[in-house]
mmCIF file of the N, C-alpha and C atoms, coordinates in Angstrom:
data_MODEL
# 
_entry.id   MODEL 
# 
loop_
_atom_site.group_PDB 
_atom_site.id 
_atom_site.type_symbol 
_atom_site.label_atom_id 
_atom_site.label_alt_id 
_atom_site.label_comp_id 
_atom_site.label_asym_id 
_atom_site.label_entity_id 
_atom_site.label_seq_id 
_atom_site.pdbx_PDB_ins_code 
_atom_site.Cartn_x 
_atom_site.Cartn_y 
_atom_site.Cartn_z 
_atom_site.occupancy 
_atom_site.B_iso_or_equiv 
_atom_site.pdbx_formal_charge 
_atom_site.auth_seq_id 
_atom_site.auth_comp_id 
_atom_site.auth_asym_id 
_atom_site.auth_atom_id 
_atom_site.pdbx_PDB_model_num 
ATOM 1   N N  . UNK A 1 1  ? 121.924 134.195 101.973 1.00 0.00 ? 1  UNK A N  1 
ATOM 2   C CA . UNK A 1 1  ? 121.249 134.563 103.212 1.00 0.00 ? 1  UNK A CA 1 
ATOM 3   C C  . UNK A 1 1  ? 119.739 134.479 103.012 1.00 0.00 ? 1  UNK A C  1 
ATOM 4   N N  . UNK A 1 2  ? 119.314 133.636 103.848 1.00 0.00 ? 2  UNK A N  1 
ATOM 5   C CA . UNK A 1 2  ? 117.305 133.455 103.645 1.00 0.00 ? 2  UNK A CA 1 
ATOM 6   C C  . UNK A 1 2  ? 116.582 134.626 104.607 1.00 0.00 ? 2  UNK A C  1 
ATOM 7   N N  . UNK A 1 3  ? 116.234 135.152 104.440 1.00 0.00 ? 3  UNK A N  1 
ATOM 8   C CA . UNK A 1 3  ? 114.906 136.178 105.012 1.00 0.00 ? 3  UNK A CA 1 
ATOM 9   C C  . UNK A 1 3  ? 114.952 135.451 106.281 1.00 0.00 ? 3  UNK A C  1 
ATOM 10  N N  . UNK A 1 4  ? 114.500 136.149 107.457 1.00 0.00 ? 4  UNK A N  1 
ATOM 11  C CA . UNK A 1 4  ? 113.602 135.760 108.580 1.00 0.00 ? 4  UNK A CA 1 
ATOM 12  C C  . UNK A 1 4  ? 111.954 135.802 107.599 1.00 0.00 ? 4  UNK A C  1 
ATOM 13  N N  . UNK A 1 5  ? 111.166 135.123 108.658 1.00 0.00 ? 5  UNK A N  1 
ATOM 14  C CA . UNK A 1 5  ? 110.164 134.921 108.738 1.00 0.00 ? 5  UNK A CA 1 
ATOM 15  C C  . UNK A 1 5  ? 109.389 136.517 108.108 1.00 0.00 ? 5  UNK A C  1 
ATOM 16  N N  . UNK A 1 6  ? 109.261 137.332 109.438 1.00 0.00 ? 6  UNK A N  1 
ATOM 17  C CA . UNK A 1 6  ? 108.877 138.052 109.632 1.00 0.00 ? 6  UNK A CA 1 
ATOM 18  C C  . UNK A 1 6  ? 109.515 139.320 108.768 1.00 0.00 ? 6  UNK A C  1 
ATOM 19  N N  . UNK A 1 7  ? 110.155 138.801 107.791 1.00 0.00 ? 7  UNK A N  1 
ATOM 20  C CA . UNK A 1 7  ? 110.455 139.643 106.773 1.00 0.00 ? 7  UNK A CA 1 
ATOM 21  C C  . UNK A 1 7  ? 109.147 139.188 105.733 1.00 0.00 ? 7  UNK A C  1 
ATOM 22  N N  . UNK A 1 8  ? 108.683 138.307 105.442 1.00 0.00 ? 8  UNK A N  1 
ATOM 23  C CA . UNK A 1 8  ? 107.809 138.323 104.384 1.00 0.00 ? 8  UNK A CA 1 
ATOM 24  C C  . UNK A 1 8  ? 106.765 139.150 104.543 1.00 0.00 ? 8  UNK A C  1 
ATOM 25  N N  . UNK A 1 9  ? 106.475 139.316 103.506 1.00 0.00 ? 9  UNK A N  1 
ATOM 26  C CA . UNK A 1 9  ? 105.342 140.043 103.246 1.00 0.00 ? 9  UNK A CA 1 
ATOM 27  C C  . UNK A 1 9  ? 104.029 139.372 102.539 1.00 0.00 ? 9  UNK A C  1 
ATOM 28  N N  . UNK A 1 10 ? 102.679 138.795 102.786 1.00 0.00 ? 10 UNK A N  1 
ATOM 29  C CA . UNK A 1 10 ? 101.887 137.428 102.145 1.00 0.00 ? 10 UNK A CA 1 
ATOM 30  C C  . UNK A 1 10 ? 101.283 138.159 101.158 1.00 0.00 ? 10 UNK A C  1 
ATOM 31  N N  . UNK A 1 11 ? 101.406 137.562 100.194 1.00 0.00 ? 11 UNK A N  1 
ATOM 32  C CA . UNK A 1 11 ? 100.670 137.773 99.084  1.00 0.00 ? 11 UNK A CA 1 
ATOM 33  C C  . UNK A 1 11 ? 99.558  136.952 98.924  1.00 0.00 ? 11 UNK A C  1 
ATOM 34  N N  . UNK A 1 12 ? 99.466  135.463 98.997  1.00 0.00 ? 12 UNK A N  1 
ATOM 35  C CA . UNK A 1 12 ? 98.431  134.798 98.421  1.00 0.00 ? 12 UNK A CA 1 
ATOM 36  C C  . UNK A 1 12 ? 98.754  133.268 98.972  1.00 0.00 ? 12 UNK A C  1 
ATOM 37  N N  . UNK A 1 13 ? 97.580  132.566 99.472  1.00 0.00 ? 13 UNK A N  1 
ATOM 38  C CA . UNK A 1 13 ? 97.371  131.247 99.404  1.00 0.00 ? 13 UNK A CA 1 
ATOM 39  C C  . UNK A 1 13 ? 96.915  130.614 98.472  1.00 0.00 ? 13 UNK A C  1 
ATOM 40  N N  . UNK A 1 14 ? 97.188  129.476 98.235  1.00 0.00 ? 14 UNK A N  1 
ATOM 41  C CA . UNK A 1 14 ? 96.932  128.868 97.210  1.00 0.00 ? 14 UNK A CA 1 
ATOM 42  C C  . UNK A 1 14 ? 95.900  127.155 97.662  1.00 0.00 ? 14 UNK A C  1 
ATOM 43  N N  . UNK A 1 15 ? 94.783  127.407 97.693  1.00 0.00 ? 15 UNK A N  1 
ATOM 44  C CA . UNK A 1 15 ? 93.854  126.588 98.274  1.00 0.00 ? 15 UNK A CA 1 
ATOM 45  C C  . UNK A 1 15 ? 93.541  127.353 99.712  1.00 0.00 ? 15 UNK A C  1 
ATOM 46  N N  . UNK A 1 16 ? 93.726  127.376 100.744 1.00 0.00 ? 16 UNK A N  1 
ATOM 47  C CA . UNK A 1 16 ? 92.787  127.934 101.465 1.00 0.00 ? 16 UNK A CA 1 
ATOM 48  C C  . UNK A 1 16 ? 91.716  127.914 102.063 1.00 0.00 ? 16 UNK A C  1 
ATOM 49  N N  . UNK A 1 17 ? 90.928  126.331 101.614 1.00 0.00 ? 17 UNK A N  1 
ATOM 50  C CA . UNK A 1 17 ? 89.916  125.908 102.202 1.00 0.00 ? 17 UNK A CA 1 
ATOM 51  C C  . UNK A 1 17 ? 89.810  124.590 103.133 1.00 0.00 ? 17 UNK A C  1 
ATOM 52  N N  . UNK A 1 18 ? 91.618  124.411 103.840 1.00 0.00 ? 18 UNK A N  1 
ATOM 53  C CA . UNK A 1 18 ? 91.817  123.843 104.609 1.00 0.00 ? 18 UNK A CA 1 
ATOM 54  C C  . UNK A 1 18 ? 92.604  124.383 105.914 1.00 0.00 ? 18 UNK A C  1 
ATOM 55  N N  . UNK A 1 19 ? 93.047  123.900 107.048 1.00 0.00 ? 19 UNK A N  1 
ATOM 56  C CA . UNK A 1 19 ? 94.107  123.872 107.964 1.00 0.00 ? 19 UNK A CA 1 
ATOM 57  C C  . UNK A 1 19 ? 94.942  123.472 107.397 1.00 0.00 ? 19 UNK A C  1 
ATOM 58  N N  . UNK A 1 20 ? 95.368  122.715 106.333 1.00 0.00 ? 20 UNK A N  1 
ATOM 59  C CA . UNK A 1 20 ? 96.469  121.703 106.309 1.00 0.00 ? 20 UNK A CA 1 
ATOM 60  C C  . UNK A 1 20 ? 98.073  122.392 105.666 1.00 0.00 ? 20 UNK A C  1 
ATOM 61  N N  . UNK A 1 21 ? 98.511  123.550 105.821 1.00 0.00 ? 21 UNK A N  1 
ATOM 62  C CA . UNK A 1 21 ? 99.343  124.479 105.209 1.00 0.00 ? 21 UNK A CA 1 
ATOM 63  C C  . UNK A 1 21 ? 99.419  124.211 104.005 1.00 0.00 ? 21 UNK A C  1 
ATOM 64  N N  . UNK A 1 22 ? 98.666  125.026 103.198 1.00 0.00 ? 22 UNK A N  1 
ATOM 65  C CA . UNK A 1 22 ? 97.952  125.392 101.865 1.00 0.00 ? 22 UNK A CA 1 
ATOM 66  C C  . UNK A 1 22 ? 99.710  125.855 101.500 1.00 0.00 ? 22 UNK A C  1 
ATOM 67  N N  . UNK A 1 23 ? 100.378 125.684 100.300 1.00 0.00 ? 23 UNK A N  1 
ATOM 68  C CA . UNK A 1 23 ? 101.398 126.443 99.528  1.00 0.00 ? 23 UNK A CA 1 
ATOM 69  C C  . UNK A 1 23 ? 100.846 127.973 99.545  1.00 0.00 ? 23 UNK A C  1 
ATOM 70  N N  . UNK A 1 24 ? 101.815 129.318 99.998  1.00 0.00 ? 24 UNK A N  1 
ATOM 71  C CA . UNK A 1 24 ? 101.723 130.041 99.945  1.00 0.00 ? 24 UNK A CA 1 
ATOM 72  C C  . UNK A 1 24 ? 103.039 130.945 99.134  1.00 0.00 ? 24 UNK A C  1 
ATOM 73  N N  . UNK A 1 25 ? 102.267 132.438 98.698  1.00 0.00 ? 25 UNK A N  1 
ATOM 74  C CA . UNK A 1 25 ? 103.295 133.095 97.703  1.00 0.00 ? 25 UNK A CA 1 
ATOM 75  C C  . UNK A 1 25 ? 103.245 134.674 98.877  1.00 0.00 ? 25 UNK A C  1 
ATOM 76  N N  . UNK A 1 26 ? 104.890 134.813 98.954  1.00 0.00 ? 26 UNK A N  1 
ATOM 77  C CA . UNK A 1 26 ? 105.662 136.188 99.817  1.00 0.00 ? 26 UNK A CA 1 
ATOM 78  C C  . UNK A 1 26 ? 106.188 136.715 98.843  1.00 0.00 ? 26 UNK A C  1 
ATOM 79  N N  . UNK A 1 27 ? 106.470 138.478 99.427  1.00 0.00 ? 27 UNK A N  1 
ATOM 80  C CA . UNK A 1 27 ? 107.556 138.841 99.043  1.00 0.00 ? 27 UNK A CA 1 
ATOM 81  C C  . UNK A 1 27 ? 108.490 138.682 100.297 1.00 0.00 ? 27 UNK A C  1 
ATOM 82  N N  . UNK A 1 28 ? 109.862 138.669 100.079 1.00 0.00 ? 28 UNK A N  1 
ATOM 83  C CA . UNK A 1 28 ? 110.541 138.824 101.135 1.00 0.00 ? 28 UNK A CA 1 
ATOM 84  C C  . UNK A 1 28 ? 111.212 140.815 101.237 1.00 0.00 ? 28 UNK A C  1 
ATOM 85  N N  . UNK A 1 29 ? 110.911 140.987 102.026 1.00 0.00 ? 29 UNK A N  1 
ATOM 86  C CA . UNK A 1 29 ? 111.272 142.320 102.010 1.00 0.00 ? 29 UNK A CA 1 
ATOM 87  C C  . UNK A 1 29 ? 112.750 142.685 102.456 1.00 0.00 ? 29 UNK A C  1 
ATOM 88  N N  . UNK A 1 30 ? 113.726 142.781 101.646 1.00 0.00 ? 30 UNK A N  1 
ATOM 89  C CA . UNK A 1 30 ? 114.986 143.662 101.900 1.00 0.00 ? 30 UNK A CA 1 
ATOM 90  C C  . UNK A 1 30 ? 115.817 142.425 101.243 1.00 0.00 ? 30 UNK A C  1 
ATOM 91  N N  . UNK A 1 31 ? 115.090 140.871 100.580 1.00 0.00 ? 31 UNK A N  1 
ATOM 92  C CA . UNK A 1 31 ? 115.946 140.258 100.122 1.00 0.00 ? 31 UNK A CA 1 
ATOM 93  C C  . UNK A 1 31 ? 116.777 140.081 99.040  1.00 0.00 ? 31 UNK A C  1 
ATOM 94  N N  . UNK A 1 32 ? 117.449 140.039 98.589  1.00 0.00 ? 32 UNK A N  1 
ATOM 95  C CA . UNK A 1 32 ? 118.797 140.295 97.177  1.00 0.00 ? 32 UNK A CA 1 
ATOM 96  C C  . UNK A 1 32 ? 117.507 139.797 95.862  1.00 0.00 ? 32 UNK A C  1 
ATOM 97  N N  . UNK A 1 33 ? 117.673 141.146 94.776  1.00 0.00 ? 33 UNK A N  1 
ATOM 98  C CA . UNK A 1 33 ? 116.447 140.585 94.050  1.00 0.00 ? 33 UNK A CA 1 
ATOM 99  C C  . UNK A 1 33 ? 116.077 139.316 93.414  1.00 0.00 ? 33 UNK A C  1 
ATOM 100 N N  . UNK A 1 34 ? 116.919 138.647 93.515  1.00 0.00 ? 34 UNK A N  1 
ATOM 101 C CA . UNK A 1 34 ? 117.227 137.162 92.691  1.00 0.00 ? 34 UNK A CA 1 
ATOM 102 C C  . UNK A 1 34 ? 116.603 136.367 93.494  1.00 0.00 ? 34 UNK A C  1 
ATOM 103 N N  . UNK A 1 35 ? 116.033 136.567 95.028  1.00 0.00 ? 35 UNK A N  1 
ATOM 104 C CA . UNK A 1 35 ? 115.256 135.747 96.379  1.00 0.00 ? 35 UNK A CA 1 
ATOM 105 C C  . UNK A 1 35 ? 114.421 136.641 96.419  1.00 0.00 ? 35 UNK A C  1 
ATOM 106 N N  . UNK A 1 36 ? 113.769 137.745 95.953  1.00 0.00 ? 36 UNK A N  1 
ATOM 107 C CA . UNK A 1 36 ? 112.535 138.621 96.497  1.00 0.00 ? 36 UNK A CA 1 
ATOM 108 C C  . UNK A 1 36 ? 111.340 137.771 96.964  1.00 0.00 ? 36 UNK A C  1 
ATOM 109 N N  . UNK A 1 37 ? 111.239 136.926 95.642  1.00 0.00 ? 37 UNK A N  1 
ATOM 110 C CA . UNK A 1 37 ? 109.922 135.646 95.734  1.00 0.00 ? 37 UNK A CA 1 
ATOM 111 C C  . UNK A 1 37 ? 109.831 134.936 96.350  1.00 0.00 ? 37 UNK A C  1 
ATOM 112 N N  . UNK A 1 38 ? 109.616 134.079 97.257  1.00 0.00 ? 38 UNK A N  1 
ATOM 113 C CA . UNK A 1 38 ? 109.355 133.679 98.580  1.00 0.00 ? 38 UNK A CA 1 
ATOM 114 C C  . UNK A 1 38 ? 107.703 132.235 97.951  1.00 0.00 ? 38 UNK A C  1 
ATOM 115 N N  . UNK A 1 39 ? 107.969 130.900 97.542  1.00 0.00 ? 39 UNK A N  1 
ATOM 116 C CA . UNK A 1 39 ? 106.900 130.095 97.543  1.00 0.00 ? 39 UNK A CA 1 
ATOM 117 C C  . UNK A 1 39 ? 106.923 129.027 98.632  1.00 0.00 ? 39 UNK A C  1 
ATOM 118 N N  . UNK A 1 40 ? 106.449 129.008 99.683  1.00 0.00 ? 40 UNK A N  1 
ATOM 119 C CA . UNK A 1 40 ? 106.539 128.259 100.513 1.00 0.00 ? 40 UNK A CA 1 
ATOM 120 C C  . UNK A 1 40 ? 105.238 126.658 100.706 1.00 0.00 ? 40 UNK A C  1 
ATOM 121 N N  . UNK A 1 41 ? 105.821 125.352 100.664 1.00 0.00 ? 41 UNK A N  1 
ATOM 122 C CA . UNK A 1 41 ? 104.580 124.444 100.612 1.00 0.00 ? 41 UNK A CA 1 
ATOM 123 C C  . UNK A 1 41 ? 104.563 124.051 101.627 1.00 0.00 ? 41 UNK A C  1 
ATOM 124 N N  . UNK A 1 42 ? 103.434 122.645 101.679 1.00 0.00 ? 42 UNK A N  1 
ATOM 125 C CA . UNK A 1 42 ? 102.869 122.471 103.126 1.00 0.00 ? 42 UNK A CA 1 
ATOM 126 C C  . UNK A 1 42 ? 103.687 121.221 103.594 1.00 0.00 ? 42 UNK A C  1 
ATOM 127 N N  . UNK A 1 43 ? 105.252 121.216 103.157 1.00 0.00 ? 43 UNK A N  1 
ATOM 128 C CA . UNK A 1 43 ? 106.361 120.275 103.798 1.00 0.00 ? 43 UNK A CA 1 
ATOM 129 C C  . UNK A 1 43 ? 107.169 121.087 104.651 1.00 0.00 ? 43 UNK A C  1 
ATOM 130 N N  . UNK A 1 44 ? 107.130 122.510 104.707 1.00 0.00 ? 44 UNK A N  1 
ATOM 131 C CA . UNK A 1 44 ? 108.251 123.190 105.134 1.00 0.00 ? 44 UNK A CA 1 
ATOM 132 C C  . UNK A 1 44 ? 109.142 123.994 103.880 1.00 0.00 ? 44 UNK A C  1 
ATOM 133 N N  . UNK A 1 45 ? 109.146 123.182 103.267 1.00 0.00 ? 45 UNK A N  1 
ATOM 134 C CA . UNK A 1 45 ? 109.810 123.814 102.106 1.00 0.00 ? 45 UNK A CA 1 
ATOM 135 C C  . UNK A 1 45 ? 109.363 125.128 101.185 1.00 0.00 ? 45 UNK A C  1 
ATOM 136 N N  . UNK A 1 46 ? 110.818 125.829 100.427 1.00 0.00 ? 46 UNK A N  1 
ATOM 137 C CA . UNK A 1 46 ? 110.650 127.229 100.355 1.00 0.00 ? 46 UNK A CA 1 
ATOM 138 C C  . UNK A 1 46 ? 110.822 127.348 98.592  1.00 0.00 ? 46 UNK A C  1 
ATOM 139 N N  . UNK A 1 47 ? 110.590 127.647 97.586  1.00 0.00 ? 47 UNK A N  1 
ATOM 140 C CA . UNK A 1 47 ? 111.615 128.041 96.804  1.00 0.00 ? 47 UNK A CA 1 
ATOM 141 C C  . UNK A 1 47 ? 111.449 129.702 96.542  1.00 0.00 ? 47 UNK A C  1 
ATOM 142 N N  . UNK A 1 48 ? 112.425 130.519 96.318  1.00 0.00 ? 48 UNK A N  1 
ATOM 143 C CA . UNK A 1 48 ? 112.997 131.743 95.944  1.00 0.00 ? 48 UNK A CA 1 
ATOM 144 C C  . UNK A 1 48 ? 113.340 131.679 95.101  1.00 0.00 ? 48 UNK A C  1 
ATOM 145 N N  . UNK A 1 49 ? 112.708 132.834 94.231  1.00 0.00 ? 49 UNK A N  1 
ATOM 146 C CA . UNK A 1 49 ? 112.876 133.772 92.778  1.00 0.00 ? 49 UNK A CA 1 
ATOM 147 C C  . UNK A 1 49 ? 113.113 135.086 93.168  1.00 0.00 ? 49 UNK A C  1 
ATOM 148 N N  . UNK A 1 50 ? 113.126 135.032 91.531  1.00 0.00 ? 50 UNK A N  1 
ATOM 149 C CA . UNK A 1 50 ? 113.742 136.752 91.137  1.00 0.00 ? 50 UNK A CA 1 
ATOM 150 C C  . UNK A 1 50 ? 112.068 136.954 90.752  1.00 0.00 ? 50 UNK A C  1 
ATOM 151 N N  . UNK A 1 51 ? 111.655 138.064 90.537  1.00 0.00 ? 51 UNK A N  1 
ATOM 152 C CA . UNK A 1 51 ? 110.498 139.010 89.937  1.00 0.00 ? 51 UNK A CA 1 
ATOM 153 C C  . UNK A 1 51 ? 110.071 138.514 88.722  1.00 0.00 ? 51 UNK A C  1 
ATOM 154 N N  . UNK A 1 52 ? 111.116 138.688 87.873  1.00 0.00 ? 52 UNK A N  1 
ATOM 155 C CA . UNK A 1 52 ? 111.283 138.099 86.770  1.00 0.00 ? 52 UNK A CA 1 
ATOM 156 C C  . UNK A 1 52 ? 111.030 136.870 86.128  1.00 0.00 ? 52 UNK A C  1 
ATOM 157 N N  . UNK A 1 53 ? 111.549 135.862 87.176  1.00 0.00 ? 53 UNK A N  1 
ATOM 158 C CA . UNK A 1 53 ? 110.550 134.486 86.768  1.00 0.00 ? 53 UNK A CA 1 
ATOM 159 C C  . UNK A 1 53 ? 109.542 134.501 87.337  1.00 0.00 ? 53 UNK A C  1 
ATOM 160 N N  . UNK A 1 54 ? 109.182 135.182 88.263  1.00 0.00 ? 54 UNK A N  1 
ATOM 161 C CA . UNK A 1 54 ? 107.806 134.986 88.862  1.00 0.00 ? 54 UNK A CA 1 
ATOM 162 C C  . UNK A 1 54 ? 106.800 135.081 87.463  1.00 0.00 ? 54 UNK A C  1 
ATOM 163 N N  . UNK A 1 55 ? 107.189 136.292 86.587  1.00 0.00 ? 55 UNK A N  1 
ATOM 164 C CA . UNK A 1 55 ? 106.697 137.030 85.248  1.00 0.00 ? 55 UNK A CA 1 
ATOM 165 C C  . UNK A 1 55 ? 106.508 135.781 84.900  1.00 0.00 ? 55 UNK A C  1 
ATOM 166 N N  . UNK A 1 56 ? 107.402 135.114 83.974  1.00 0.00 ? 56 UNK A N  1 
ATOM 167 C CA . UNK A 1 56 ? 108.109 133.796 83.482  1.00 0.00 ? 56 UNK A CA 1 
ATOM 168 C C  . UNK A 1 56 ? 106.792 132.689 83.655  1.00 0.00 ? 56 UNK A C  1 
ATOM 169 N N  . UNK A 1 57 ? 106.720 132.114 84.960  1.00 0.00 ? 57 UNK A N  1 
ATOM 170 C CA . UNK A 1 57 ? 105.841 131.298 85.523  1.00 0.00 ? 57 UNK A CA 1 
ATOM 171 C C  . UNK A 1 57 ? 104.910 131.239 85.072  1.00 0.00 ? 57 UNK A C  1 
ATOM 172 N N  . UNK A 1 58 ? 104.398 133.136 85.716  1.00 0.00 ? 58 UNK A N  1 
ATOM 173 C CA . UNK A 1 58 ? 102.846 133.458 85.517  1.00 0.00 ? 58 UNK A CA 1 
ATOM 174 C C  . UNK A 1 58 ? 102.231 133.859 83.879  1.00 0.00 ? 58 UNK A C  1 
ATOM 175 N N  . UNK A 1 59 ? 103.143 133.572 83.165  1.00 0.00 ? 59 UNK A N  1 
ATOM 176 C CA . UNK A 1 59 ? 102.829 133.568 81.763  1.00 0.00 ? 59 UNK A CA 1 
ATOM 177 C C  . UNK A 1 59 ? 102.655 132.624 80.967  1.00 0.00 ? 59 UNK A C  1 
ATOM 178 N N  . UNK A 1 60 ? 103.862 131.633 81.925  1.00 0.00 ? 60 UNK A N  1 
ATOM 179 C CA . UNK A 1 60 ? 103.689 130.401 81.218  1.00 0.00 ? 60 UNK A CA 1 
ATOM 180 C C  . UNK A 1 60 ? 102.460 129.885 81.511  1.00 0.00 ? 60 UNK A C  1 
ATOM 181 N N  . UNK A 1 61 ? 102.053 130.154 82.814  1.00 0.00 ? 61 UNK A N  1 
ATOM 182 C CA . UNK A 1 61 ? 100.738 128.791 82.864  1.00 0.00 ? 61 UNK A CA 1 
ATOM 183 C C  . UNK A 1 61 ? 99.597  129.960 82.291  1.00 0.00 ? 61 UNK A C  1 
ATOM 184 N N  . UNK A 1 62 ? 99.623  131.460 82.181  1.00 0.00 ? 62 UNK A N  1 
ATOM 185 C CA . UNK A 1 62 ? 97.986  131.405 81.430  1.00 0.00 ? 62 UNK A CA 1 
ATOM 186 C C  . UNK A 1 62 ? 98.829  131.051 79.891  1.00 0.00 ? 62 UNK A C  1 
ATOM 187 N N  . UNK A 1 63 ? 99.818  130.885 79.521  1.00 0.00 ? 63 UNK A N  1 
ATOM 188 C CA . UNK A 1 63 ? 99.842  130.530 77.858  1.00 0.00 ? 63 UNK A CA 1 
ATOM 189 C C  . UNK A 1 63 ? 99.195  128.571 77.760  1.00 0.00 ? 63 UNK A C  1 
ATOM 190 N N  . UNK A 1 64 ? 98.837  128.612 79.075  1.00 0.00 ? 64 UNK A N  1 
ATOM 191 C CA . UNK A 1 64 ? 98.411  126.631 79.160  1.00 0.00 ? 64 UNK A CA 1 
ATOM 192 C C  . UNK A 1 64 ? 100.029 125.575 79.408  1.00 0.00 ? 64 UNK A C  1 
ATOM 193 N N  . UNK A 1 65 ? 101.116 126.485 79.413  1.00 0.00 ? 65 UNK A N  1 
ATOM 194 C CA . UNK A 1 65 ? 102.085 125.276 79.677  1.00 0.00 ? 65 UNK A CA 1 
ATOM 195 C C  . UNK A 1 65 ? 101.904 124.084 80.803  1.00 0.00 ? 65 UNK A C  1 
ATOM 196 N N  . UNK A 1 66 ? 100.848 124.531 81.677  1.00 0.00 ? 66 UNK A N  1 
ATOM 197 C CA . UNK A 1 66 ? 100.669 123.344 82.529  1.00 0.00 ? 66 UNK A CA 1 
ATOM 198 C C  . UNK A 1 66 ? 99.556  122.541 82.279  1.00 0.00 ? 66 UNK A C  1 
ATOM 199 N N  . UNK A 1 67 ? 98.658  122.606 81.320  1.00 0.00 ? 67 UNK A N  1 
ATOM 200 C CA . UNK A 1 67 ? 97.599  122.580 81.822  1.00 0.00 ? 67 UNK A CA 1 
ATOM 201 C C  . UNK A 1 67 ? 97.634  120.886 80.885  1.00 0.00 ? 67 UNK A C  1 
ATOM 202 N N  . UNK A 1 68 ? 98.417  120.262 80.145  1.00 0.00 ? 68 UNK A N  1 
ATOM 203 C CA . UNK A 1 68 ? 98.698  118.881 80.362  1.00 0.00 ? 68 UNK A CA 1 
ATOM 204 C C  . UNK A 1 68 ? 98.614  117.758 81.425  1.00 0.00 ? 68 UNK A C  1 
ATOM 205 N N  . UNK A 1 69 ? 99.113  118.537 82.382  1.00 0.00 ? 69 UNK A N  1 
ATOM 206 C CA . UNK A 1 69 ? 99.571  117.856 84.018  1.00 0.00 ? 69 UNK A CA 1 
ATOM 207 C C  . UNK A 1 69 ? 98.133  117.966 84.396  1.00 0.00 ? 69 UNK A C  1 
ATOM 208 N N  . UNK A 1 70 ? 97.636  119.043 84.350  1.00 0.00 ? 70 UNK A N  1 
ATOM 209 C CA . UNK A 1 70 ? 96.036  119.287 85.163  1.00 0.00 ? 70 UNK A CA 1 
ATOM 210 C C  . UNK A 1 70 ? 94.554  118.383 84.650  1.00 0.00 ? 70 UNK A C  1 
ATOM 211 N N  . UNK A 1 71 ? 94.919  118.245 82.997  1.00 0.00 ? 71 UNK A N  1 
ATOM 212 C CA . UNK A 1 71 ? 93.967  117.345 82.326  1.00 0.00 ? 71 UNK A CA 1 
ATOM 213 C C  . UNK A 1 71 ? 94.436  115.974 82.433  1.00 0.00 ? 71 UNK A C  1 
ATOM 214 N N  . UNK A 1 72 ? 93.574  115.180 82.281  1.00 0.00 ? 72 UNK A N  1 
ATOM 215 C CA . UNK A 1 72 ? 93.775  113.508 82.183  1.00 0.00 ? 72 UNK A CA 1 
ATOM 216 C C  . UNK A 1 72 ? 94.053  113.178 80.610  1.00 0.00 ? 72 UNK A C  1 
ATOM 217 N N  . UNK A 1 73 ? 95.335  112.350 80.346  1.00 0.00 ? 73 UNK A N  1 
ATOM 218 C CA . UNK A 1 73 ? 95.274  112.248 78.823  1.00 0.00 ? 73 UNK A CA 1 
ATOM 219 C C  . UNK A 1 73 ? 94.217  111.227 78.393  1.00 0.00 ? 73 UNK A C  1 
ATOM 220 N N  . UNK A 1 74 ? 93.818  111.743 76.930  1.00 0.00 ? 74 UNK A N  1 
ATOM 221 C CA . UNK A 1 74 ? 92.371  111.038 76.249  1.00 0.00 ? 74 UNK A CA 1 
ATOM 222 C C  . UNK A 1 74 ? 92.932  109.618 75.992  1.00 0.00 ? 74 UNK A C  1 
ATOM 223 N N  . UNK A 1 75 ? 93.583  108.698 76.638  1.00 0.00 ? 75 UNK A N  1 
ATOM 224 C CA . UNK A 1 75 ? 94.260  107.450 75.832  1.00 0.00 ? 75 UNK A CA 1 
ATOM 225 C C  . UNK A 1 75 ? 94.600  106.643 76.704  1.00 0.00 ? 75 UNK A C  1 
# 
């Protein structure tokens, strides 16, 4: 079962210095904890987490797991 809308709760945009529906981060409020997380991008599209990977995520990228993708390789 997906949340209504108006169940989220906004936490954060991610860019923000456009109109163009910036990816945004919800909680969904009353949803089964495994969907609490709520990432929505600027196709329509949603993905839902648990708390827990949200943790997961947000650890991985300050430990730099992304930050390959973000730099240009030297070669």
């Amino acid at each position: 079962m997906t949340s209504r809308p108006d169940d989220l709760r906004h936490i954060a945009t991610f860019c923000g210095q456009c109109n163009c529906g910036c990816p945004e981060l919800y909680v969904a409020e009353g949803a089964p904890p495994e969907r609490a997380i709520v990432i929505t991008d600027d196709f329509g599209q949603r993905i839902e987490m648990s708390l827990e990977q949200l943790e997961v995520l947000v650890a991985d990228v300050k430990a730099g797991v992304l930050d390959k993708v973000l730099t240009p390789s030297a070669g």
